[in-house]
C-alpha positions as CSV (number, residue, x, y, z in Angstrom):
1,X,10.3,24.2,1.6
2,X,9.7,27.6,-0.2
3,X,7.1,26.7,-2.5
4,X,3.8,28.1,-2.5
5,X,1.0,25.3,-0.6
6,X,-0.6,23.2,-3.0
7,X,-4.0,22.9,-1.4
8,X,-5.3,19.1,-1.1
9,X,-8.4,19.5,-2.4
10,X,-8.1,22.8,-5.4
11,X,-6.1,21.4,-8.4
12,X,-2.9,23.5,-9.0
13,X,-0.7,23.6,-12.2
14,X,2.7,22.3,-11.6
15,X,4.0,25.4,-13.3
16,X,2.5,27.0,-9.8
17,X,4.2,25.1,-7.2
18,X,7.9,25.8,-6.1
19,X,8.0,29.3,-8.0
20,X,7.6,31.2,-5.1
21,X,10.6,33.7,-4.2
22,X,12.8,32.6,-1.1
23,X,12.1,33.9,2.2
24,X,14.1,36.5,3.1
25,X,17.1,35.7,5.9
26,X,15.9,36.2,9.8
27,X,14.0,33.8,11.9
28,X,13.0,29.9,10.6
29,X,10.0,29.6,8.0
30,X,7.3,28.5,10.2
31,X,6.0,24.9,7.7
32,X,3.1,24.4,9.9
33,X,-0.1,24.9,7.7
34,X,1.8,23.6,5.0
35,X,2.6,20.0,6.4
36,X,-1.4,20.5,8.2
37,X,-2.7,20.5,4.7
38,X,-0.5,17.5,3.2
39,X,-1.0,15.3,6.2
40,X,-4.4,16.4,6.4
41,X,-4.8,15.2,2.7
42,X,-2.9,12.3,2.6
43,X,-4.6,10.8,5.7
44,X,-8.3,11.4,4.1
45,X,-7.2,9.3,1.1
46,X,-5.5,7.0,3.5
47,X,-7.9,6.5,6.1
48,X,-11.0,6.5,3.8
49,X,-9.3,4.0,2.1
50,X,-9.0,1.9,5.0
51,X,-11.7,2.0,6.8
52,X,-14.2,0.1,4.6
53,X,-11.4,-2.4,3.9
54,X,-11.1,-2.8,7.4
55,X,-15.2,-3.6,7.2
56,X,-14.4,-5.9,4.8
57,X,-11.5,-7.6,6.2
58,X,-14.1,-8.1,9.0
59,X,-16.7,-9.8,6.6
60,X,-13.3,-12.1,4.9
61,X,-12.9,-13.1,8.4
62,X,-16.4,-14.5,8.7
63,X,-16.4,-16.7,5.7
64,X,-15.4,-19.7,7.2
65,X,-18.3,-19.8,9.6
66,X,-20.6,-18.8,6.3
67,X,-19.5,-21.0,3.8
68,X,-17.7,-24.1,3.7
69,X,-13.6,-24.9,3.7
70,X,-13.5,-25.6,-0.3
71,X,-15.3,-21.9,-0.7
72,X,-13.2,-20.1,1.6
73,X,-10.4,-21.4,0.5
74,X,-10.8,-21.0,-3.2
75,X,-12.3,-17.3,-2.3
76,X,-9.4,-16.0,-0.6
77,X,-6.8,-16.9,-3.1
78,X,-8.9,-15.8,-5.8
79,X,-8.8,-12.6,-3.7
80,X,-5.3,-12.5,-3.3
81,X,-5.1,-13.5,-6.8
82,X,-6.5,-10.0,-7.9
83,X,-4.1,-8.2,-5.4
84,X,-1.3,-10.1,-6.2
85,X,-1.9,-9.7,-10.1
86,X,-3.0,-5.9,-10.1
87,X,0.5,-5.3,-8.4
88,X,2.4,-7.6,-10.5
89,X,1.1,-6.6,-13.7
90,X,0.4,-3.2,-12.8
91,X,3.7,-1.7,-14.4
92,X,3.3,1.9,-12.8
93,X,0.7,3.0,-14.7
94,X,-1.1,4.5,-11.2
95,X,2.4,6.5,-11.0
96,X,2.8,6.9,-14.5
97,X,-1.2,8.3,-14.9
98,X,0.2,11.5,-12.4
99,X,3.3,11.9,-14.1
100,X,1.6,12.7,-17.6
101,X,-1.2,15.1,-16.4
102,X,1.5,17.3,-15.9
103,X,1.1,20.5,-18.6
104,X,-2.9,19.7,-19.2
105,X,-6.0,21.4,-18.1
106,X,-9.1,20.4,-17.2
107,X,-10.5,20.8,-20.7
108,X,-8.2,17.5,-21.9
109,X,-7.6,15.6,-18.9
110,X,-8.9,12.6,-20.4
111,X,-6.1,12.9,-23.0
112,X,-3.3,11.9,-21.6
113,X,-4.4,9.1,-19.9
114,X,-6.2,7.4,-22.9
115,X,-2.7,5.9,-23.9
116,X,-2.4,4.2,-20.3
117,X,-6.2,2.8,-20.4
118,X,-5.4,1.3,-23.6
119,X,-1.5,-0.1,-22.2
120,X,-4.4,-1.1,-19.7
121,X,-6.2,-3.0,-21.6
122,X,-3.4,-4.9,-23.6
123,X,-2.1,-5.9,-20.1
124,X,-5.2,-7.9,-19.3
125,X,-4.4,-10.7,-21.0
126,X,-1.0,-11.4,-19.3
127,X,-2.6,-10.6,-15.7
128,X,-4.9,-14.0,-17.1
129,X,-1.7,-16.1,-17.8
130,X,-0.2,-14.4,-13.9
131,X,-3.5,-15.4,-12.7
132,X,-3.8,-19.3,-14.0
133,X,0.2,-19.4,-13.3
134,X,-0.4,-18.2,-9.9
135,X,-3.4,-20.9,-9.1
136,X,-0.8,-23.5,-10.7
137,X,2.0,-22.6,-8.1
138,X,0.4,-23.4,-5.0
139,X,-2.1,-26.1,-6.4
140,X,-5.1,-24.5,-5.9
141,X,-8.3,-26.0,-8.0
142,X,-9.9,-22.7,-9.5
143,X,-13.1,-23.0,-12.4
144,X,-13.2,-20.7,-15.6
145,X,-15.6,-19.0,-14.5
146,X,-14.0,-17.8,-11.0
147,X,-10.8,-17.4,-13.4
148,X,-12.8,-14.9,-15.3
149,X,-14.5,-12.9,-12.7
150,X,-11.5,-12.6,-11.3
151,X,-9.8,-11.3,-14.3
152,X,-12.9,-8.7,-14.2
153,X,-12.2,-7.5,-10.8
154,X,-7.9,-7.1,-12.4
155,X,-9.1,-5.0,-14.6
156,X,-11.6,-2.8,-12.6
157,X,-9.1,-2.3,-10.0
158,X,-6.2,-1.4,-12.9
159,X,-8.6,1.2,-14.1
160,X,-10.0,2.3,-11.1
161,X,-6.5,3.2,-10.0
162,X,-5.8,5.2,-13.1
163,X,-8.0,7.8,-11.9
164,X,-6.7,7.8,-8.4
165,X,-3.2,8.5,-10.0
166,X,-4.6,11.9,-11.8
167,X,-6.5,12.8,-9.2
168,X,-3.8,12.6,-6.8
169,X,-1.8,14.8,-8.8
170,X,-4.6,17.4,-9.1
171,X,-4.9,17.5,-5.7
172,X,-8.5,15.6,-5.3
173,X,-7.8,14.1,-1.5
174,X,-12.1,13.1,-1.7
175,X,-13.1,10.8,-4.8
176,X,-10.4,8.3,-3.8
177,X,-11.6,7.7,-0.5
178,X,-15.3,7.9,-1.4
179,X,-15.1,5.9,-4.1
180,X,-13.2,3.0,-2.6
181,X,-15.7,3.7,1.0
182,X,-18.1,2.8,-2.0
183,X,-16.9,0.1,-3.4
184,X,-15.9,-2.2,0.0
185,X,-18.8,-1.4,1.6
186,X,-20.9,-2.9,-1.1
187,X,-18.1,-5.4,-1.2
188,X,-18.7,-6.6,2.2
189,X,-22.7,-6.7,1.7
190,X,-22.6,-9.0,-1.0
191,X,-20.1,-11.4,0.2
192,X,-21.7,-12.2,3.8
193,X,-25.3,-12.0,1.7
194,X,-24.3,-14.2,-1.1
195,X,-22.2,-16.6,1.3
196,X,-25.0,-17.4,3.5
197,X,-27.4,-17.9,0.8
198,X,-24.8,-21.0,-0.3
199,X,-23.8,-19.1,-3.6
200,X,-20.7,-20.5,-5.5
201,X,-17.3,-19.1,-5.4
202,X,-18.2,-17.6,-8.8
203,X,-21.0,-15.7,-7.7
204,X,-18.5,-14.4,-4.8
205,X,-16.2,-13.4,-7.1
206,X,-18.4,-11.9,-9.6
207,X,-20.1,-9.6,-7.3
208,X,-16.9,-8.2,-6.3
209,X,-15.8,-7.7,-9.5
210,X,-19.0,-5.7,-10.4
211,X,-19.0,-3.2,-7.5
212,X,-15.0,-2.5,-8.2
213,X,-16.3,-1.5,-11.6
214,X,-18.8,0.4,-10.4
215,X,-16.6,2.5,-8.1
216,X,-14.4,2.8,-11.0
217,X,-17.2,4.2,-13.2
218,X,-17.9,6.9,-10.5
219,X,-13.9,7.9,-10.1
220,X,-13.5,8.9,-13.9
221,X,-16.5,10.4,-13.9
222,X,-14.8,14.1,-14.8
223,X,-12.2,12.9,-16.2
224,X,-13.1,11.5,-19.4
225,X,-12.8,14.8,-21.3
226,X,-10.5,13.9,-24.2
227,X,-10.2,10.3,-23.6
228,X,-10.6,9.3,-27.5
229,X,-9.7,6.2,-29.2
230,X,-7.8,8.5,-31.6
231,X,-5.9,10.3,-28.9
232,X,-5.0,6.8,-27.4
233,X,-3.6,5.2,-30.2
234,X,-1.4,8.6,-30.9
235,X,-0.6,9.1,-27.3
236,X,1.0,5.7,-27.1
237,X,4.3,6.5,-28.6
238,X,4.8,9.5,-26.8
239,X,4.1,8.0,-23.5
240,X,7.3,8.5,-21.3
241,X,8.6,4.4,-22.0
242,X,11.7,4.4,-19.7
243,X,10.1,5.8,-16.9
244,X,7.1,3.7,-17.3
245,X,9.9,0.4,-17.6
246,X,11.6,1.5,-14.3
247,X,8.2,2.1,-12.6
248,X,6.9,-0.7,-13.7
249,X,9.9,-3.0,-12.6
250,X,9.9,-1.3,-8.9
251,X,6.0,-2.5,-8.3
252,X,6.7,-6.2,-9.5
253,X,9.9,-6.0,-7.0
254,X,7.8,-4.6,-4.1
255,X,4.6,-7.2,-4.8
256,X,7.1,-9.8,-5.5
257,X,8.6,-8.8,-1.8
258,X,5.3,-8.6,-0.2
259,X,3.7,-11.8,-1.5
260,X,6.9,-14.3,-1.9
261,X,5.6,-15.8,1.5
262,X,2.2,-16.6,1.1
263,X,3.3,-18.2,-2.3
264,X,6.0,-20.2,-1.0
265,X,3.9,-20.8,2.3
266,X,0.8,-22.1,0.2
267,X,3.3,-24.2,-2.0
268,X,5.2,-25.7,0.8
269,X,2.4,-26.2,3.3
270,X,-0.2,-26.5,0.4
271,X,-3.5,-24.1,-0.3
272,X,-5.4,-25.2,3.0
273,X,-2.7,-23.9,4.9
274,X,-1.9,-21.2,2.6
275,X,-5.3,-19.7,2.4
276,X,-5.3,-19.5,6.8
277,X,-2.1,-17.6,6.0
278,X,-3.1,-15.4,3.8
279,X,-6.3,-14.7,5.7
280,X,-4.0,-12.9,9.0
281,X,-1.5,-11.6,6.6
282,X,-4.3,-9.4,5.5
283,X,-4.0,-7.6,8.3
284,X,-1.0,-6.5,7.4
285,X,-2.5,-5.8,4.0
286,X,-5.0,-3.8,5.0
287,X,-2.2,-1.5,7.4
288,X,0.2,-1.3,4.2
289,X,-3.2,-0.3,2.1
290,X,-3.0,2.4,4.8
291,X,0.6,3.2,4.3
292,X,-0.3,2.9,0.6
293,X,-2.6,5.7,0.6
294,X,-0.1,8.0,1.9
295,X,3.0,6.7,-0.2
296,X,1.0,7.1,-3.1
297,X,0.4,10.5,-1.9
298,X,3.9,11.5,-1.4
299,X,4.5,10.2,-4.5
300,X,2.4,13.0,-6.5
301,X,4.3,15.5,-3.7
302,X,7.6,14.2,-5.3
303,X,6.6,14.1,-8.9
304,X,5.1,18.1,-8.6
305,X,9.0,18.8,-6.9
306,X,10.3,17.6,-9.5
307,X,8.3,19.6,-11.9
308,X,9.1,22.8,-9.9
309,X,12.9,21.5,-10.2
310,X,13.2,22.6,-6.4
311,X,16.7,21.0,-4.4
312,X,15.5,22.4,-0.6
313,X,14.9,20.0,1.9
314,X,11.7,18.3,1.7
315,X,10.2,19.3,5.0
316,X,6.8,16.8,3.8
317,X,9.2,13.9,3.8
318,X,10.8,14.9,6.8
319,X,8.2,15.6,8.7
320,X,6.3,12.5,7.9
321,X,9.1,9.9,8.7
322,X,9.2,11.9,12.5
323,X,5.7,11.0,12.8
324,X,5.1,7.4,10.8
325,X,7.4,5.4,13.1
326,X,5.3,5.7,16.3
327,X,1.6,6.0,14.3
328,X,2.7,3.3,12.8
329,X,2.9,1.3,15.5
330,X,0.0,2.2,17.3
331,X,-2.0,1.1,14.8
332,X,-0.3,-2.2,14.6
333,X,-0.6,-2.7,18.4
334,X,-4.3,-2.8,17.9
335,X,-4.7,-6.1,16.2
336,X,-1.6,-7.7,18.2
337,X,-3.6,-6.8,21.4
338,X,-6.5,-8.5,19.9
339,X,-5.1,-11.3,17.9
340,X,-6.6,-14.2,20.3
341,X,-9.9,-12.4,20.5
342,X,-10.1,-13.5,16.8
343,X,-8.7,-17.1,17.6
344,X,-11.3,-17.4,19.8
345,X,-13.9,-16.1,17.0
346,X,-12.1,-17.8,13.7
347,X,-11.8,-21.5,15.2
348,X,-9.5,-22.5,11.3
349,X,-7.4,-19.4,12.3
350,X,-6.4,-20.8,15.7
351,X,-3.4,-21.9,14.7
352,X,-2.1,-18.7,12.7
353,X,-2.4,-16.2,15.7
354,X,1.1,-16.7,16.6
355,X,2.2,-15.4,12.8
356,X,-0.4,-12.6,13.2
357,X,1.2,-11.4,16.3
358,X,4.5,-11.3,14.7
359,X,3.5,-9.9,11.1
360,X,2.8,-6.8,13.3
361,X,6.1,-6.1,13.8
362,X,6.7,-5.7,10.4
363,X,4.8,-2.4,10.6
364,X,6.5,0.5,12.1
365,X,9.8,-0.8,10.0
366,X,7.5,-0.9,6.1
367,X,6.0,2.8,7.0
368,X,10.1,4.5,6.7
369,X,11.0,2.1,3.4
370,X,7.5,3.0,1.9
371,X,7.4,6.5,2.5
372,X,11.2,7.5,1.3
373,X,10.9,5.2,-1.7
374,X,8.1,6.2,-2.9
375,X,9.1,10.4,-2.9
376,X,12.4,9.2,-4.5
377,X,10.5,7.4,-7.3
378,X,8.7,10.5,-7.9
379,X,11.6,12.8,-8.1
380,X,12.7,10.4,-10.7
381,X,15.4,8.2,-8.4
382,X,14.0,4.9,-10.0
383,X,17.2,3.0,-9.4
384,X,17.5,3.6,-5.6
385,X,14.3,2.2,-5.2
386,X,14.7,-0.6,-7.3
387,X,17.5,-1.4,-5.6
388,X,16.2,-1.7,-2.2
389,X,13.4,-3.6,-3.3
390,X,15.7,-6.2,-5.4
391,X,17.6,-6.5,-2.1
392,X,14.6,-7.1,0.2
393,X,13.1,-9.9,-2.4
394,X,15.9,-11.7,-2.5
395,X,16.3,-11.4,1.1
396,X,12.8,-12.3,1.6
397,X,12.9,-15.3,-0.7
398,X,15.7,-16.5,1.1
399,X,14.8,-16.5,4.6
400,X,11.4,-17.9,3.4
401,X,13.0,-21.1,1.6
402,X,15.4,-21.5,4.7
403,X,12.5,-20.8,7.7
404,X,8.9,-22.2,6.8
405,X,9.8,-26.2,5.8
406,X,11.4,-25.8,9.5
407,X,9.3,-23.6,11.9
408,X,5.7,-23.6,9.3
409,X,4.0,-20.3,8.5
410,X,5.5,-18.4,11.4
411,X,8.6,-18.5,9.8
412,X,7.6,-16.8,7.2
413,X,6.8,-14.0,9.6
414,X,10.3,-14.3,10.6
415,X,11.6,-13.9,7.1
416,X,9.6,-11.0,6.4
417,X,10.6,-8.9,9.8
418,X,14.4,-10.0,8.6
419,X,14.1,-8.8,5.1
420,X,12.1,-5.6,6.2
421,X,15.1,-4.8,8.2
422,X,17.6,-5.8,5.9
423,X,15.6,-3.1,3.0
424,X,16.0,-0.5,5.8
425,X,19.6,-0.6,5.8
426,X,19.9,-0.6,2.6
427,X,17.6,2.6,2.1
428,X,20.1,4.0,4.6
429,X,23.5,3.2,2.8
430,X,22.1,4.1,-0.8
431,X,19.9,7.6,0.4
432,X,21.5,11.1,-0.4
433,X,24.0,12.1,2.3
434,X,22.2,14.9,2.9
435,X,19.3,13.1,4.2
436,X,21.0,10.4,5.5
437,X,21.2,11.7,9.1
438,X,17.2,12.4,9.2
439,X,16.3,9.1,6.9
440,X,18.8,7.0,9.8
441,X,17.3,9.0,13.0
442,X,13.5,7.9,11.0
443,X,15.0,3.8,10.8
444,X,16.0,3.5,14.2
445,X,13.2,5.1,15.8
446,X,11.3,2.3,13.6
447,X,13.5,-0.2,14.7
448,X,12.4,0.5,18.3
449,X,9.5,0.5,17.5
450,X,9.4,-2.7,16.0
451,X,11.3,-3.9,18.7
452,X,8.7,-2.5,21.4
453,X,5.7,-5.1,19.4
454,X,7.9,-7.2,19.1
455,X,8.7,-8.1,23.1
456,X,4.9,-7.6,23.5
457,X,4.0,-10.5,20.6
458,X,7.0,-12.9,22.3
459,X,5.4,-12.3,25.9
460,X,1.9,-13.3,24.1
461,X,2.9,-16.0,21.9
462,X,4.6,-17.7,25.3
463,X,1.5,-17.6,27.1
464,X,2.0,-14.7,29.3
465,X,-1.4,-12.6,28.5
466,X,-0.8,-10.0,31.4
467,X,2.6,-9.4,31.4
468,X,2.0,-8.8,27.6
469,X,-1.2,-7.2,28.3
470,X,0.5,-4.5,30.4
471,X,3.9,-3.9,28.3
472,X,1.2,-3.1,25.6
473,X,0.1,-0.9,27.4
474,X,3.3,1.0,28.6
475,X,4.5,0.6,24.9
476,X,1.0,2.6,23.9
477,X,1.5,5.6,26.2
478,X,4.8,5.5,25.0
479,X,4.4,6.0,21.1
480,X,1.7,8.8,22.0
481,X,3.9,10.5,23.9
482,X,7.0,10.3,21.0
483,X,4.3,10.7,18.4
484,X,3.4,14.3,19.9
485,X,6.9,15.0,20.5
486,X,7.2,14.3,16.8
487,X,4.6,17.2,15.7
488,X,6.0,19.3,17.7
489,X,9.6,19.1,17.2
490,X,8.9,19.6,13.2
491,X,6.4,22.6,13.7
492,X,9.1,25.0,12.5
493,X,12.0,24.6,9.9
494,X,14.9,26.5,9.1
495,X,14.9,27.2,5.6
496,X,18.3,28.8,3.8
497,X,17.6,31.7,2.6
């Protein structure tokens, strides 16, 4: 890449980045402190991200030995209704809030986004409809007033992510991860205090509603600088429509293809058995939210190469997909090791491990769609993205009608390892032949990957705890070893003169 770094915590004017003159002809451009700093970046806003929700997937977890069935229940689809309608109804306005800084300083950069927390605003009302519509689907009995403090805790999330677009962009790698440190943390407080004081599923809500907006409150703290009524009513015309339609269309596709089963689960095998579901699956959640962090990031790393109108190879992208297959699956053989530990701890979960095993799999294969998707949305390639995410609904949709009225909720863990591979292939055939080779070599290694967690959550699911025990453990040493083959195969890059 021959632009100039763009440091992960100093804002840099788009104008600035990619204007560099090529490196003369001679010996390969050594990319090093350059990829240091983006990794280095992404994985802050990644990993701060993460690590409080992994607190507070702990504290979800302990609900049903806090509070009773009825509460848990109703809790953690109310929870997944704010996930589910934040996504659905989100309409890229976290892309779209980096796209229009581009061009302003820091003494308006309140300005352009007051259009968006207006759009914002005007979009609450259909996340309520989503919401009730949602609740309606799978038959789950919510109150008003858990419809409404969920509606709050929409909202707070929608704008909190506003300001996590921007900053992004400006190359703030440290509010987003404090602030959302912040917010779970306090998250995870109040729910195990307010649980085992008896409070209502309301209250629950409520409170998680109210530190979201808190955290929100603290991430636009600089940021307000221009954001006038006056500047969001004029704004609104000019806001960039088409790209905010396409943008908008990709995130329903992608939540469509990343919640279809625990809708159709909860509707087929009803709320009870939906909700046990959905509690495991948020393991997954909370290893996409990880992914998330740094797609989101490479995102903003597409959007300013596109401002600096670059064509070179994307040594970030590349460089990332040689090291996200076998991370990726580290990470995910850490819950698949320890999935009956939690049976044992989670009595209503006992008979979900089995899915939980298998939704691990899914890992190592999301990381390489994620990633390449989301730099092709921001260099503007909508329509490849939207593509692959049409295909892997449907796909999803499909295997999910066909597998969970036969085999229960594990065949919706089925039908979402089949449709992750069957969006991977069609990354693959649709990608610029350019990076086809690299984007292919990135799939299969995923592929094995998957494959690898895979044979380890078979052996487990089968009964055989050491046999599976020490293929984890061969399958661990293993993706270290390719994962520091992977850093160092990528430390240098030829770059045409």
């Amino acid at each position: 890449m021959t632009g100039t770094h763009v440091s992960p915590s100093t804002p840099t004017p788009p104008s600035a980045v990619g204007t560099a003159a090529a490196p003369p002809a001679g010996p390969p451009v050594d990319t090093e402190p350059e990829f240091r700093g983006f990794a280095a970046a992404g994985s802050r806003v990644a990993i701060g991200r993460q690590v409080a929700s992994g607190i507070f997937i702990v504290a979800l977890f302990a609900l049903p030995n806090l509070a009773s069935a009825h509460t848990t229940s109703t809790f953690v689809w109310a929870y997944y209704g704010m996930l589910t309608m934040t996504s659905l109804f989100g309409f890229g306005l976290e892309r779209a809030s980096a796209i229009v800084m581009t061009g302003h300083g820091p003494a308006d950069r309140g300005r352009p986004l007051a259009p968006l927390v207006l759009l914002r605003i005007l979009l609450t009302p259909l996340s309520a409809l989503g919401l009730v519509a949602m609740f309606v689907f799978v038959r789950v009995d919510v109150s008003v007033g858990v419809g409404a403090a969920t509606v709050l805790w929409i909202f707070a999330v929608g704008l909190e992510s506003l300001a996590f677009g921007a900053r992004r962009f400006l190359g703030d790698s440290s509010t987003e991860p404090r602030a959302m440190f912040g917010a779970r943390i306090a998250q995870t407080v109040a729910l195990i205090a307010l649980a085992e004081a008896g409070a209502s599923v309301g209250v629950l809500v409520l409170a998680m509603a109210l530190a979201e907006l808190g955290a929100a409150a603290w991430a636009w703290r600089d940021l307000g600088r221009g954001l006038l009524p006056t500047h969001a009513v004029h704004g609104f015309r000019a806001l960039p429509w088409a790209e905010l339609g396409l943008s908008g269309a990709i995130e329903f596709v992608a939540l469509g293809y990343l919640r279809a089963d625990i809708l159709i689960v909860g509707r087929i095998l009803g709320p009870v058995r939906g909700a046990a579901y959905g509690l495991v699956y948020r393991v997954l959640d909370g290893l996409t939210g990880l992914q998330g962090g740094l797609s989101l990031w490479l995102f903003a790393h597409g959007v300013r190469r596109r401002e600096a109108g670059g064509d070179e190879p994307d040594v970030i992208l590349e460089r990332s997909l040689r090291l996200l297959p076998a991370v990726a699956a580290l990470l995910a053989l850490v819950p698949l090791a320890l999935a009956g530990v939690l049976g044992d701890l989670v009595s209503s979960l006992h008979g979900v491990i089995d899915t939980l095993r298998l939704l691990m799999v899914v890992f190592p294969l999301y990381v390489v769609s994620a990633a390449t998707l989301h730099v092709e949305a921001g260099r503007g390639r909508h329509g490849r993205a939207l593509s692959a995410g049409c295909i892997a609904l449907a796909a999803n949709v499909g295997a999910c009608v066909w597998l969970i009225p036969a085999y229960g909720v594990i065949g919706a863990a089925w039908a979402l390892i089949v449709s992750e591979v069957v969006q991977l292939i069609a990354i693959v055939a649709t990608i610029d032949r350019a990076d086809r080779a690299w984007v292919s070599v990135a799939a299969l290694r995923a592929t094995a990957c998957g494959g690898a967690l895979l044979a380890v959550a078979l052996l487990a699911n089968d009964g055989y705890a050491v046999m599976a025990g020490v293929l984890a453990a061969v399958v661990a040493v293993a993706l270290v070893v390719d994962g520091r083959a992977g850093w160092r195969a990528g430390a240098t890059v030829a770059v045409a003169a």
